[in-house]
DOPAKOL-164787 format. One line per 5 residues: for each residue y, x, z of C-alpha. Coordinates in steps of 0.2 Angstrom, whole numbers, plus 5000, padded with zeros to 4 digits. Layout:
<tordos>
Y X Z  ...
</tordos>
This chain:
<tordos>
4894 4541 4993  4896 4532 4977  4879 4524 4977  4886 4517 4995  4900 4506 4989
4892 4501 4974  4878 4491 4986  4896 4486 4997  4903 4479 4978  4886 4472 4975
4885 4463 4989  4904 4458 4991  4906 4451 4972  4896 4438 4963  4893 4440 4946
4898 4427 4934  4889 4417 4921  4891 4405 4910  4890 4400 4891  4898 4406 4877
4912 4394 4869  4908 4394 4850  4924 4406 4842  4931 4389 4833  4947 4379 4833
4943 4363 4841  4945 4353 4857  4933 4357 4871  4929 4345 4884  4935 4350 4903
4935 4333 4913  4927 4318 4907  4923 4300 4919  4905 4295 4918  4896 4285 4908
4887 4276 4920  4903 4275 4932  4920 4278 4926  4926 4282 4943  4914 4297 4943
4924 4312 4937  4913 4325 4931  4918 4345 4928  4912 4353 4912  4914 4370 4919
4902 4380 4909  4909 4372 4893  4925 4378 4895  4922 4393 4906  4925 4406 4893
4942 4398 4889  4945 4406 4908  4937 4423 4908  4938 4429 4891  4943 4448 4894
4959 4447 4884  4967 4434 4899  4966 4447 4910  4981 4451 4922  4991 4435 4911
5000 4421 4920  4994 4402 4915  5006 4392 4906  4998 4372 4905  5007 4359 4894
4999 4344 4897  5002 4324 4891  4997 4308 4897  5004 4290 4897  4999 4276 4888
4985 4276 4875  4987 4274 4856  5006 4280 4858  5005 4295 4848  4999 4309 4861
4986 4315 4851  4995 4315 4838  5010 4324 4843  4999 4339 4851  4991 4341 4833
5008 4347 4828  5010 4355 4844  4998 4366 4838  5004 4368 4822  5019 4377 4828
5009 4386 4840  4997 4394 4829  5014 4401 4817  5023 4407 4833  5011 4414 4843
4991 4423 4843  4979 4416 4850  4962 4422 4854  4954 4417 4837  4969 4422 4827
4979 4438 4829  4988 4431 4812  5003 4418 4812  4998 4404 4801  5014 4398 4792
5027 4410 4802  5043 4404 4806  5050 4386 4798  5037 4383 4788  5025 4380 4806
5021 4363 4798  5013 4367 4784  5012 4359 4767  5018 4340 4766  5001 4334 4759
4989 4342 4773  4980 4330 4781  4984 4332 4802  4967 4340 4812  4967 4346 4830
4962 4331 4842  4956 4318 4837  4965 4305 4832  4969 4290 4823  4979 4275 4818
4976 4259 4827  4974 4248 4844  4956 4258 4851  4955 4273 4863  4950 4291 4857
4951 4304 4868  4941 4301 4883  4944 4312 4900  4954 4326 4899  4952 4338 4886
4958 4355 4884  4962 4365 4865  4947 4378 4862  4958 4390 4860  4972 4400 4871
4989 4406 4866  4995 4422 4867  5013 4429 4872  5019 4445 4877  5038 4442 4884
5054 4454 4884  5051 4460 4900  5031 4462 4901  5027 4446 4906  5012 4442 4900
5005 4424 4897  4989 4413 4894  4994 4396 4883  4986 4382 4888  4986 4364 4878
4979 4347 4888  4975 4329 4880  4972 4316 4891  4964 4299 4891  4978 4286 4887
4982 4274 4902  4981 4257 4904  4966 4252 4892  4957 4234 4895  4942 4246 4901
4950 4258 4914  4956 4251 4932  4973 4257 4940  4963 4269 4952  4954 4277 4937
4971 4278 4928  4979 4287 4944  4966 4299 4946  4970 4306 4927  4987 4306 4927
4986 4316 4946  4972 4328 4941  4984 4331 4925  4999 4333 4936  4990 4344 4949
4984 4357 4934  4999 4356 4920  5014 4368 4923  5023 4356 4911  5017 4338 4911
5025 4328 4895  5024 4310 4902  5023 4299 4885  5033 4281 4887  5035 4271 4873
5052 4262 4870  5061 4261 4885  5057 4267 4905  5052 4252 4914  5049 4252 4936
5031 4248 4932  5030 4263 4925  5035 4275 4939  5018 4270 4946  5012 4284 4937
5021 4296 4949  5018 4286 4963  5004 4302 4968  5015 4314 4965  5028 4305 4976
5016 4303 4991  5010 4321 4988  5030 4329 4989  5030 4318 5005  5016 4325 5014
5021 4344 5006  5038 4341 5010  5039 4346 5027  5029 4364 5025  5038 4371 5008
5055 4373 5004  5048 4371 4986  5042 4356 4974  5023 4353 4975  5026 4352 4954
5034 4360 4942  5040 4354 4925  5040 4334 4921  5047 4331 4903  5048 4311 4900
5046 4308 4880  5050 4291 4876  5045 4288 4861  5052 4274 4847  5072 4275 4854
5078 4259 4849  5094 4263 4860  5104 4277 4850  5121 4269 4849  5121 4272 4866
5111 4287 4871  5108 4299 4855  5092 4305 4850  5087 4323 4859  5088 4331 4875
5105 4328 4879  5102 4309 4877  5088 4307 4888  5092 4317 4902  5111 4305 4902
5098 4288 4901  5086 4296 4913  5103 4298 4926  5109 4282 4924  5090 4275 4926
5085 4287 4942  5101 4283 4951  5098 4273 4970  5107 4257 4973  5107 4246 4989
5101 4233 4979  5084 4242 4974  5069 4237 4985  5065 4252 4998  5051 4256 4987
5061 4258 4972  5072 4272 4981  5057 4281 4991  5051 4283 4972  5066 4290 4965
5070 4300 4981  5053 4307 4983  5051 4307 4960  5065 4320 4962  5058 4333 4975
5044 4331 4967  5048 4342 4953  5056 4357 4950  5066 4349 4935  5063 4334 4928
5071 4328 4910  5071 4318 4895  5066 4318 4877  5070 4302 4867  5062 4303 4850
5062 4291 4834  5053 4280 4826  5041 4290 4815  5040 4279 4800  5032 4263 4795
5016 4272 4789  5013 4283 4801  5015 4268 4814  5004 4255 4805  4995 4262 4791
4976 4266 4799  4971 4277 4782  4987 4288 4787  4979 4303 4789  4996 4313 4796
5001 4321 4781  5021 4325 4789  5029 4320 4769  5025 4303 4775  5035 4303 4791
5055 4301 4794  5065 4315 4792  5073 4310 4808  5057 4311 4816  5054 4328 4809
5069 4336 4816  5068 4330 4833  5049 4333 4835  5056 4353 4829  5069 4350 4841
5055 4345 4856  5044 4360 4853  5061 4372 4851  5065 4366 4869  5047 4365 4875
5043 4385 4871  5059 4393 4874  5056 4397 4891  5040 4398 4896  5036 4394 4913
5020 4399 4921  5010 4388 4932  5014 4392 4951  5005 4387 4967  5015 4386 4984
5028 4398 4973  5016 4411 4966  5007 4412 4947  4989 4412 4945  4976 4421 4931
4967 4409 4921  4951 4411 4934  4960 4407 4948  4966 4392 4940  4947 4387 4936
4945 4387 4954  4959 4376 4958  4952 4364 4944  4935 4364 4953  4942 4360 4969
4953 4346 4964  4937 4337 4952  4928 4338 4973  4943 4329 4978  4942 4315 4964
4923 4314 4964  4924 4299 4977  4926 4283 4972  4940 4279 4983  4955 4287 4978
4960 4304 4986  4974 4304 4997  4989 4315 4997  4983 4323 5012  4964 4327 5006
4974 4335 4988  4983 4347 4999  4971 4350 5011  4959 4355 4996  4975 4367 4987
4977 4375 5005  4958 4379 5005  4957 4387 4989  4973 4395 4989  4969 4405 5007
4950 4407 4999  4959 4416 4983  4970 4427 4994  4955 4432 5007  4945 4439 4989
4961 4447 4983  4962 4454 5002  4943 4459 5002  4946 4465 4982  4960 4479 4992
4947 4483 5006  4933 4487 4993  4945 4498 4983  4955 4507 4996  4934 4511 5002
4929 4515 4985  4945 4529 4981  4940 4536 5000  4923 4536 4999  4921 4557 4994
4931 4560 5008  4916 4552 5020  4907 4570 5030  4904 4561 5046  4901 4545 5056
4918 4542 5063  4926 4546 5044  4916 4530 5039  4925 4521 5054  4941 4528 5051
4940 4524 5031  4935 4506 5036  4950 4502 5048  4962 4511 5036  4954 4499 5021
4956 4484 5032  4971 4488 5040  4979 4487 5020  4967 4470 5016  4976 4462 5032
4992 4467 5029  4989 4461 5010  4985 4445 5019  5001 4443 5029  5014 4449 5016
5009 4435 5005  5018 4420 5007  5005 4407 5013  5004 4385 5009  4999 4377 5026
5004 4379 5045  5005 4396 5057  4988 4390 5064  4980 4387 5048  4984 4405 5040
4977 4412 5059  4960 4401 5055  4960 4409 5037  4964 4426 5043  4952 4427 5058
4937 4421 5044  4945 4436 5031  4942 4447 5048  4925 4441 5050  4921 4443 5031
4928 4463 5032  4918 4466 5047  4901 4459 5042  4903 4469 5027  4906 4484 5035
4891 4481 5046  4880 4480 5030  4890 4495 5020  4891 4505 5036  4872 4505 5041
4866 4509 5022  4884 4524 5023  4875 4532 5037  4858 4534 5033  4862 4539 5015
4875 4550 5023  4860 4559 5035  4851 4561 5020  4866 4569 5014  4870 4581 5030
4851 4584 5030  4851 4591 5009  4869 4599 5016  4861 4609 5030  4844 4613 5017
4858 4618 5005  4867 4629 5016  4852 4637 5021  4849 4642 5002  4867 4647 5000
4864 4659 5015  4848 4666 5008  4858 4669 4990  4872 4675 4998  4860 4689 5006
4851 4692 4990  4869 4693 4982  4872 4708 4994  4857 4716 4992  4862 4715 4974
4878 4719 4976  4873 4736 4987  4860 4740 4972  4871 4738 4959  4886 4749 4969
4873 4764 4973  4868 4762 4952  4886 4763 4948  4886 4779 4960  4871 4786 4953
4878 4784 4935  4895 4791 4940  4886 4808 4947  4877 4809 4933  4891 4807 4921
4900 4820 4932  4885 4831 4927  4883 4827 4910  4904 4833 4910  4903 4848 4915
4888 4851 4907  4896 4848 4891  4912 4858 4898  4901 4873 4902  4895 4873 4885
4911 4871 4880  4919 4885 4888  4903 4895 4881  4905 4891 4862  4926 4895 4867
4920 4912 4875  4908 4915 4861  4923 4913 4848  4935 4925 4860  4922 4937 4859
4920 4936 4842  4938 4938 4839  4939 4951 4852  4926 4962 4842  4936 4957 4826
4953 4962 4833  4944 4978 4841  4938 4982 4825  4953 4981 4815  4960 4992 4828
4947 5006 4826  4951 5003 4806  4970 5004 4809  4969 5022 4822  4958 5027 4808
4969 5023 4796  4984 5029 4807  4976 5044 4812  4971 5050 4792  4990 5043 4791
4995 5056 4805  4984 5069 4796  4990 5066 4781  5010 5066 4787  5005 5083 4797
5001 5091 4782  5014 5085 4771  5028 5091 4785  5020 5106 4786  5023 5108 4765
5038 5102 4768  5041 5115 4784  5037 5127 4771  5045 5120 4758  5062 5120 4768
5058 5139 4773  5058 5143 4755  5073 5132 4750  5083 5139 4767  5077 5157 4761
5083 5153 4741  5096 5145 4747  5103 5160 4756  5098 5172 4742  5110 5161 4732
5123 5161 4745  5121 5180 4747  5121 5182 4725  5137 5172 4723  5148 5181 4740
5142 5199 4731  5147 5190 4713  5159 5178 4716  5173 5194 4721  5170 5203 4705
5171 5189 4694  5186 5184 4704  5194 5199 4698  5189 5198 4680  5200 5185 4674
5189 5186 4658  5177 5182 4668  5182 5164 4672  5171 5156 4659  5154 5165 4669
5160 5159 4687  5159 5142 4682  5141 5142 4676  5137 5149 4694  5146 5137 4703
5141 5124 4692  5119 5130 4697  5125 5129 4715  5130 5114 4713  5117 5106 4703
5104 5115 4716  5113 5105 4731  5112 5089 4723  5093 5091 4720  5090 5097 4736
5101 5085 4747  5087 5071 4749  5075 5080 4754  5085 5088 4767  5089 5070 4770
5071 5066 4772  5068 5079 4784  5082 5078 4795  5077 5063 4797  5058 5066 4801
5063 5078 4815  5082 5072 4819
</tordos>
């Protein structure tokens, strides 16, 4: 079913194009007025496009510092050291290397300053409003991760620009800055809240739909502080003047207040910078190219200060309370250039109408983004029709429910217009996917069923095989039993054989041994008879002797003189006896 949601992603998505942005530090143009008409607002989208889809922003929050006030009061030259300290404390897409790390962010005291153009001197440079062509990285403590953003816009209150064209910049800077740096010189005049005279109205319409501010940060940097005996130079300075200026009194026209009133819930926060006087050559000398040896040290410090304060927290850009990716902000951008496009100025109800549009149109994509993938990890499971049914109301049931957990800029009724169009959207696409699902997935049933036929036919085979191979093992194993006893009978031949051949061995040593027992016998026969014979003859002498000394022994008792003779016949006997006594021994013992 893969091939199926990729012809649904093909067919939800569209694919991007645009040109590539020249890998180069320099500024890049994003709005400018037309030449022909300076009421026209034109969008350079595919100029700064990859600015906004480079595939490093992905997934980061938008963080947009913007400045706008009078012209040839220093913007320009202010964001060019803007970037200086940037470029040592963070990366950007160009450069993974700090440039000057740490206090040394400004560089060596003779470098010329480059960035935005600039220059000394009464006539306007920038034109329009112009973004940095490069975007700063940062990675915070907690895995926030944010996209940089530095805007340049056309100074105010020329001889050449009308109040209309003056409004439209300072709004459409407003409407896409997260921190707008409004850039007075001197001293804050009432004339000079009519910058915020939009914003104002905008908070008024806004007000009654959102417990929030329509913007976020506004920093007013007054410039050239003549007043610091009474309020010192820095933060805490400007925000005690911008009090004592901002408070409402009875005696302010109704107008006055509304501003104030409307000035303060306008914003999320809203302070004050006062700045000194940067020296008498950077001020007037039009060849000062803004090498910072030739500015006040006073200057210095506090523009240190500015930028210490400016990047401490980072605040990302929020819409109706929520932060956006950097090609959802190119959307916003698009949508607010339509609004201006007029001649007429937009009003405050048009702006909003506009935000609510392409807020709900980015949520219904997100919404549609969760349907496509909650089909897309499903689609293997897909074995029937009504599984493709079931996978599309589970997929839409998560898109709508996407839908309503997101917090929504606009009325009940206009989130039930937008979700009714989301529903429409998720049904006509399931119409299209769903009719290409089910014929791919008969095709697939089809091959299934072909398949299974095949799997039954191997299967068969694989028994026959099976019954073959188990009457060959049989086969062997009776023939192995053969070949055993085969072999054992020849064993228990070759062992009979060798019994045999012992057998006649032992048989014939027997014969030998009752022959030799038997010439034995013979042998001891005839010797016991010599010896019977011998005994007779010993036994016969033996009385002889015995008779000779009884017939002697009396007469030679009686012969004293004698005495000498009796002992030599005593003596023979006796010797006799001794010779005699083993083989009587012998004997005896033969027949005892």
């Amino acid at each position: 079913m893969r091939s199926v949601v990729a012809l649904f992603i093909a067919i939800c998505t569209i694919a991007l194009s645009g040109q590539t942005l020249a890998q180069q530090r320099s500024p890049v143009q994003l709005l400018h007025l037309s030449a022909a008409n300076n009421s026209k607002i034109q969008f350079n989208e595919n100029t700064v496009r990859d600015l906004f889809f480079n595939p490093k922003l992905k997934d980061r929050q938008v963080v947009v510092f913007s400045i706008v006030g009078a012209f040839r009061k220093g913007k320009s030259f202010l964001l060019n050291y803007m970037l200086r300290y940037l470029y040592a404390h963070y990366p950007s897409l160009t450069n993974t290397e700090l440039i000057n790390e740490g206090d040394d962010w400004m560089g060596e005291p003779e470098e010329p300053l480059t960035g935005f153009e600039w220059k000394s001197g009464v006539a306007r440079v920038t034109k329009g409003l112009i973004l940095w062509g490069d975007v700063f990285l940062h990675d915070g403590p907690r895995n926030e991760k944010y996209a940089i953003y530095i805007m340049d816009t056309q100074g105010l209150f020329d001889t050449d620009t009308t109040t209309a064209e003056n409004s439209k910049i300072f709004s459409l800077s407003t409407l896409i800055s997260s921190i707008q740096i409004l850039n007075i010189f001197n001293i804050l005049q009432e004339d000079q809240l009519q910058y915020l005279q939009f914003a104002t109205e905008y908070a008024r319409y806004g007000s009654s739909d959102s417990d929030k501010s329509p913007f976020q940060d506004l920093l007013i940097l007054i410039r050239d502080w003549n007043g610091v005996d009474e309020y010192r130079y820095g933060l805490r300075g400007g925000n005690a003047y911008l009090n004592t200026f901002l408070e409402i009194h009875d005696y302010q026209a109704k107008e006055l207040q509304s501003v104030r009133r409307y000035l303060k819930s306008s914003f999320e926060k809203i302070n004050c910078f006062l700045m000194p006087y940067p020296g008498k050559t950077v001020a007037v000398d039009k060849r000062y190219d803004g090498r910072w040896i030739s500015i006040d040290d006073d200057f210095v410090t506090m523009m240190n200060e500015l930028f210490n304060h400016l990047f401490k927290k980072l605040k990302p850009k929020l819409i109706n309370g929520k932060t956006i990716k950097p090609d959802e902000l190119l959307v916003f951008i698009n949508s607010y250039v339509e609004s201006f496009k007029n001649d007429s100025f937009p009003s405050a109800v048009s702006i909003y109408d506009s935000t609510l549009d392409q807020q709900f149109r980015i949520l219904m994509a997100k919404s549609v983004d969760l349907y496509v993938e909650a089909v897309s990890s499903h689609d293997s499971e897909i074995d029937s029709e009504e599984d493709i049914n079931k996978l599309h109301l589970a997929a839409k049931d998560k898109a709508l429910k996407h839908f309503n957990s997101e917090k929504k800029f606009g009325t009940y009724s206009e989130g039930m217009n937008f979700k009714k169009e989301l529903v429409k959207t998720i049904e006509e696409s399931y119409k299209q996917w769903k009719a290409v699902a089910v014929v791919q997935l008969r095709k697939i049933n089809a091959q299934k069923a072909k398949t299974q036929d095949q799997v039954r036919l191997l299967q068969s085979a694989e028994l026959m095989d099976k019954n073959a191979k188990q009457r060959l093992e049989e086969a062997a194993a009776k023939m192995n039993e053969a070949k055993a006893a085969l072999d054992q009978a020849k064993t228990d031949t070759a062992e009979a054989r060798r019994e045999a051949e012992e057998l006649k061995r032992k048989y014939e040593d027997a014969q030998k041994e009752r022959a030799e027992a038997i010439e034995k016998e013979n042998q001891t026969r005839e010797w016991l008879r010599k010896m019977s014979q011998d005994k007779e003859f010993y036994e016969q002498e033996y009385n002889k002797l015995k008779q000779q000394a009884a017939s002697t022994v009396g007469g030679q008792l009686s012969n004293t003189s004698s005495e000498n003779g009796f002992e030599r016949v005593l003596g023979q006997i006796t010797g006799f006896f001794a010779k005699a006594a083993p083989i009587i021994a012998t004997i005896s013992s033969w027949f005892g």
